[in-house]
DOKOL-54438 format. One record per atom (N, C-alpha, C, O): x, y, z; atom name. Coordinates in nm, 2 decimals. Example, Ala and Ser with C-alpha at 12.3 -4.5 7.8 and 13.67 -1.06 7.14 Angstrom:
// residues 2
<rec <1.32, -0.57, 0.78>, N>
<rec <1.23, -0.45, 0.78>, CA>
<rec <1.32, -0.33, 0.78>, C>
<rec <1.42, -0.33, 0.85>, O>
<rec <1.28, -0.22, 0.71>, N>
<rec <1.37, -0.11, 0.71>, CA>
<rec <1.29, 0.00, 0.79>, C>
<rec <1.34, 0.11, 0.80>, O>
//
This chain:
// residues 63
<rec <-5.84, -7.30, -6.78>, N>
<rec <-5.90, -7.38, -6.67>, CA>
<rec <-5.80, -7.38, -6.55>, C>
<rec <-5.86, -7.37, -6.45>, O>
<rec <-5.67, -7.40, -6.53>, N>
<rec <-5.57, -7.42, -6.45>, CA>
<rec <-5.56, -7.30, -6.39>, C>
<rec <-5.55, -7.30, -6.27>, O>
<rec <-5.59, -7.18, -6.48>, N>
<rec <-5.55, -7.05, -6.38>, CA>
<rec <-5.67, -6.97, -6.32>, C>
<rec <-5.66, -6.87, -6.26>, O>
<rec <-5.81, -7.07, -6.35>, N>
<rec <-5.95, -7.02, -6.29>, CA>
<rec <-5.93, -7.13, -6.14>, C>
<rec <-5.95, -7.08, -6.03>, O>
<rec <-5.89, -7.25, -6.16>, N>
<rec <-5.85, -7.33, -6.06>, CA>
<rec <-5.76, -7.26, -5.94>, C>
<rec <-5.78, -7.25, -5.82>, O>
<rec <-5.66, -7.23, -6.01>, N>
<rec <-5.60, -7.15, -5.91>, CA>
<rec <-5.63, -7.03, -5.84>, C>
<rec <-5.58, -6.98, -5.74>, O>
<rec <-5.72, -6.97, -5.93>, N>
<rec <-5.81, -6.87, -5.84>, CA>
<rec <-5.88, -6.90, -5.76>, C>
<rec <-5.87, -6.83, -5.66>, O>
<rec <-5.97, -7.02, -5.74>, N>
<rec <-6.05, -7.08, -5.70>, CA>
<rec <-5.97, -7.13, -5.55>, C>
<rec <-6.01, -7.08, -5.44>, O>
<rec <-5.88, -7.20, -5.56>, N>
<rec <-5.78, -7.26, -5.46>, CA>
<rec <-5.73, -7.14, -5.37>, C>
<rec <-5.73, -7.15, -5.25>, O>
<rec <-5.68, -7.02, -5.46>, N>
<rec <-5.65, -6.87, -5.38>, CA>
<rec <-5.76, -6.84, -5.26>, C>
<rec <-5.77, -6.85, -5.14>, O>
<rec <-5.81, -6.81, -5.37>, N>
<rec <-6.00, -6.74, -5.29>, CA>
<rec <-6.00, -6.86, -5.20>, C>
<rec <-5.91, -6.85, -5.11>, O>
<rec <-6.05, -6.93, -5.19>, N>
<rec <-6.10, -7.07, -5.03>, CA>
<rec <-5.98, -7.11, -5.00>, C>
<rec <-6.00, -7.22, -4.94>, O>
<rec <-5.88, -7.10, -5.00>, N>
<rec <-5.77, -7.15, -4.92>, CA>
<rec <-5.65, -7.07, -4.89>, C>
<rec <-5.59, -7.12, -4.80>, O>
<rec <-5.59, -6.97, -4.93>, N>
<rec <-5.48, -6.86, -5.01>, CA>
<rec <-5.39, -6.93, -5.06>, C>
<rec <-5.37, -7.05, -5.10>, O>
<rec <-5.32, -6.75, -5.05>, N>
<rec <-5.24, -6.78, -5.18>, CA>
<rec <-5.12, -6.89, -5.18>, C>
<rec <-5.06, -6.93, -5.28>, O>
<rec <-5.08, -6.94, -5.01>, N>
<rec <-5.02, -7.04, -5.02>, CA>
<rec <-5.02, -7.19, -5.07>, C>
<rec <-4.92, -7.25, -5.09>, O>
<rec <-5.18, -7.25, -5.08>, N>
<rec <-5.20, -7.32, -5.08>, CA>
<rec <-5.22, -7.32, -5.29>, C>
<rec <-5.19, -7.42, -5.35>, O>
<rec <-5.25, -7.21, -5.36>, N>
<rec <-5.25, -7.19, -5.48>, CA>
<rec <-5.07, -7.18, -5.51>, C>
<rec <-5.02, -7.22, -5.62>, O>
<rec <-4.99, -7.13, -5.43>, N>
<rec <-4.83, -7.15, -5.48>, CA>
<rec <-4.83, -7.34, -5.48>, C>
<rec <-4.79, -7.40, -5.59>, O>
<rec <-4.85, -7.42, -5.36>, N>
<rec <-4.84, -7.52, -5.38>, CA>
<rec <-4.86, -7.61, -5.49>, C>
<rec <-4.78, -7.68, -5.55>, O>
<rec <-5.03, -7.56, -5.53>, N>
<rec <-5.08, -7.66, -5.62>, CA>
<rec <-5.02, -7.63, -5.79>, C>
<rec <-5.03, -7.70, -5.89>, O>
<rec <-4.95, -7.47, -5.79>, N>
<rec <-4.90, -7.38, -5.92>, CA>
<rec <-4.75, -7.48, -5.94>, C>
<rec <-4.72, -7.53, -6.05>, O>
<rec <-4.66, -7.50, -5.80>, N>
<rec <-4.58, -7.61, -5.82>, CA>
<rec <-4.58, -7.70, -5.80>, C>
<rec <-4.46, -7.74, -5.76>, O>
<rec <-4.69, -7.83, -5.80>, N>
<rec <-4.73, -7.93, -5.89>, CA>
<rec <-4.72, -7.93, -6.00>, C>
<rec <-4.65, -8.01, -6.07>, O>
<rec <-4.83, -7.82, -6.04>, N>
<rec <-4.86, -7.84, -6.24>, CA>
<rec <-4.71, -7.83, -6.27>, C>
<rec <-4.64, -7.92, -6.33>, O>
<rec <-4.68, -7.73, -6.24>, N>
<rec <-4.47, -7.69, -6.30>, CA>
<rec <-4.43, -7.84, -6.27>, C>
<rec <-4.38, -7.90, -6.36>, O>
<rec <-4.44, -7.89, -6.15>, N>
<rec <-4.36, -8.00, -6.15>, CA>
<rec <-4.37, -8.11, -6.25>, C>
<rec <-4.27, -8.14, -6.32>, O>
<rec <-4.48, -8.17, -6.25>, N>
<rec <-4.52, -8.26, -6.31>, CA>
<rec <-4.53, -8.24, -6.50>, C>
<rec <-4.57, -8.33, -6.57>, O>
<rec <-4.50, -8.12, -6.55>, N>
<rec <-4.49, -8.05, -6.66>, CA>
<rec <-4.35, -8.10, -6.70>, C>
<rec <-4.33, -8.16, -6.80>, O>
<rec <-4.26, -8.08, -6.62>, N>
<rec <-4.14, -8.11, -6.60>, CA>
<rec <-4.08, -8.19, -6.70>, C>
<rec <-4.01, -8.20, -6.80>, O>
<rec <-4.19, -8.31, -6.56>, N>
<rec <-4.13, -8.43, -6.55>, CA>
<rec <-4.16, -8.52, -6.66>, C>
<rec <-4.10, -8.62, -6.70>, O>
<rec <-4.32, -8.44, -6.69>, N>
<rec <-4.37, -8.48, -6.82>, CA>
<rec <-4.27, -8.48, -6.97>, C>
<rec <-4.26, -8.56, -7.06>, O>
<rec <-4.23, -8.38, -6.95>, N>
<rec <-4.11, -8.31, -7.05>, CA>
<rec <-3.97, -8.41, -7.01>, C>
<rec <-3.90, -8.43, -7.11>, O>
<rec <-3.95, -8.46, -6.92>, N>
<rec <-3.83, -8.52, -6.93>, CA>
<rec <-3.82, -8.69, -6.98>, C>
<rec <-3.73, -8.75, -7.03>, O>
<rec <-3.96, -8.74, -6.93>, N>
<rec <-3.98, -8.87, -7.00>, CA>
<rec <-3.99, -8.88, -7.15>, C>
<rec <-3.94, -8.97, -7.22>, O>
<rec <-4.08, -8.74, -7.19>, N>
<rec <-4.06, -8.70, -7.37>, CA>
<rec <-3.95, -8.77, -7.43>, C>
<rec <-3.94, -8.88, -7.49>, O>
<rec <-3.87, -8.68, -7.37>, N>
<rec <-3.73, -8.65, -7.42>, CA>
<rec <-3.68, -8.75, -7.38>, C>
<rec <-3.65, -8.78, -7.50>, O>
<rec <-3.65, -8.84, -7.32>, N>
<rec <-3.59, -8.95, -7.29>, CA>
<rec <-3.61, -9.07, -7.37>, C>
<rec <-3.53, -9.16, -7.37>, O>
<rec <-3.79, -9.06, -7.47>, N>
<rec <-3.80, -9.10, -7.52>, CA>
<rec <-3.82, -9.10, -7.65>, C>
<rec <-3.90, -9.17, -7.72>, O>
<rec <-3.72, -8.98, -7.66>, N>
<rec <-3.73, -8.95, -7.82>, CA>
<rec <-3.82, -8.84, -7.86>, C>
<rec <-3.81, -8.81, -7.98>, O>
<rec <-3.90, -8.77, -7.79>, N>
<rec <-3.96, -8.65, -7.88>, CA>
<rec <-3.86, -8.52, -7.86>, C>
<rec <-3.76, -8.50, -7.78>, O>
<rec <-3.92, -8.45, -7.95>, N>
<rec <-3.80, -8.35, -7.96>, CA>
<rec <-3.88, -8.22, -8.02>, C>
<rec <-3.97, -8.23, -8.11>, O>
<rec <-3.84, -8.10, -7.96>, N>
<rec <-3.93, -7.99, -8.03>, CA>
<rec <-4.06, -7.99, -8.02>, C>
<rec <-4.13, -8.06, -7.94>, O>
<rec <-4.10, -7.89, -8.10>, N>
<rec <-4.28, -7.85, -8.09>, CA>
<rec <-4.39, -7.94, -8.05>, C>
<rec <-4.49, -7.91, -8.01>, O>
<rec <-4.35, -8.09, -8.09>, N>
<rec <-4.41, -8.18, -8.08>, CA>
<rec <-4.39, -8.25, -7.94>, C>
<rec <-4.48, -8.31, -7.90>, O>
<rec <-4.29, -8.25, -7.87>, N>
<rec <-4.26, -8.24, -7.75>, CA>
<rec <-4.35, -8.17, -7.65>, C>
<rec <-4.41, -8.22, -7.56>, O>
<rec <-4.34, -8.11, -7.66>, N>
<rec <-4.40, -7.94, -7.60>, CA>
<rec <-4.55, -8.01, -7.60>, C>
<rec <-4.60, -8.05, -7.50>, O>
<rec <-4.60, -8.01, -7.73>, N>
<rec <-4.75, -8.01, -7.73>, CA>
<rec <-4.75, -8.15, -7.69>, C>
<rec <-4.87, -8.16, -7.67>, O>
<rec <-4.70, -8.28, -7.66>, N>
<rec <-4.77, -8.38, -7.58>, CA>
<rec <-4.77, -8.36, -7.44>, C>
<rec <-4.83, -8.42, -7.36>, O>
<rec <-4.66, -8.25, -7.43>, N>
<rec <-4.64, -8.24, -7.27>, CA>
<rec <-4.78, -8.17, -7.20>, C>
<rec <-4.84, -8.20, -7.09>, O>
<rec <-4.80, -8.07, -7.30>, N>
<rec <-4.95, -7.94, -7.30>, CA>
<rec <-5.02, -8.06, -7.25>, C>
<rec <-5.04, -8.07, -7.13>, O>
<rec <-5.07, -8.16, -7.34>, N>
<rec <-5.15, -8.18, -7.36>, CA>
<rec <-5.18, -8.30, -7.19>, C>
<rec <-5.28, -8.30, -7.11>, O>
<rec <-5.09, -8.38, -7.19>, N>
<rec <-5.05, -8.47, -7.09>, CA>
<rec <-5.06, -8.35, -6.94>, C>
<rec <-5.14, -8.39, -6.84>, O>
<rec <-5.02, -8.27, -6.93>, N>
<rec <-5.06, -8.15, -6.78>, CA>
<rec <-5.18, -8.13, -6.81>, C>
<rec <-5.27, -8.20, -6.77>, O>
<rec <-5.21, -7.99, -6.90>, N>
<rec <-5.34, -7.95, -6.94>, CA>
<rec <-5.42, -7.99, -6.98>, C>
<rec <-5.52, -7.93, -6.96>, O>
<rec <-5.43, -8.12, -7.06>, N>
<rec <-5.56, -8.14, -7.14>, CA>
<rec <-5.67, -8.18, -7.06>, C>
<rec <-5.77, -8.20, -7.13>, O>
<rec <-5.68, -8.18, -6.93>, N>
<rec <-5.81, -8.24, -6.86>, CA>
<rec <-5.88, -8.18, -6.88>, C>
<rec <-6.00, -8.21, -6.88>, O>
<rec <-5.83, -8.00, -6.91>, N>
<rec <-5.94, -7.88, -6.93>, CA>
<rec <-6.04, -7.95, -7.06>, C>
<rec <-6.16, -7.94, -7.08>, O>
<rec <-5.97, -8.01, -7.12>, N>
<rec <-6.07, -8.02, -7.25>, CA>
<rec <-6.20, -8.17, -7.16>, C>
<rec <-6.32, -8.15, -7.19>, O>
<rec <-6.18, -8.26, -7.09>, N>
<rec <-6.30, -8.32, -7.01>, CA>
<rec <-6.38, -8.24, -6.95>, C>
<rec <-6.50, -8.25, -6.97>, O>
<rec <-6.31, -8.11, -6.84>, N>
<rec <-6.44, -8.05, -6.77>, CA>
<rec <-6.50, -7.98, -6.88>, C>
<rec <-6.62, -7.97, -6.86>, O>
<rec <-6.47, -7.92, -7.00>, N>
<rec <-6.53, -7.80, -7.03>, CA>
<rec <-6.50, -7.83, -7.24>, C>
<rec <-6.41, -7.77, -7.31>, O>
<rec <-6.59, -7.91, -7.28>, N>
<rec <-6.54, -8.01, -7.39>, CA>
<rec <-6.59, -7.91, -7.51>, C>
<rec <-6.57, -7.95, -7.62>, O>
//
């Protein structure tokens, strides 16, 4: 879903405005990843609350 979004963002706006919104997600993936860890998750399970916490909205539009 993120990278149909960003096509979408590409196509009507370019590709600048799709670099923008590509470093958000990265950002906020990040940062998601660093509160994790700050509070104790660690490893795969890390990772997948971070997925899930950026990405998971895909699973509302398209359930």
């Amino acid at each position: 879903m993120t990278a149909i979004a960003l096509g979408v963002v590409a196509h009507f706006s370019g590709v600048r405005w799709a670099l923008i919104v590509a470093g958000c997600c990265t950002a906020w993936f990040l940062l998601a990843l660093a509160v994790i860890h700050v509070r104790g998750g660690r490893g795969g399970q890390a990772l997948r609350r971070v997925y899930v916490v950026t990405f998971g909205w895909g699973d509302y539009v398209n359930p």
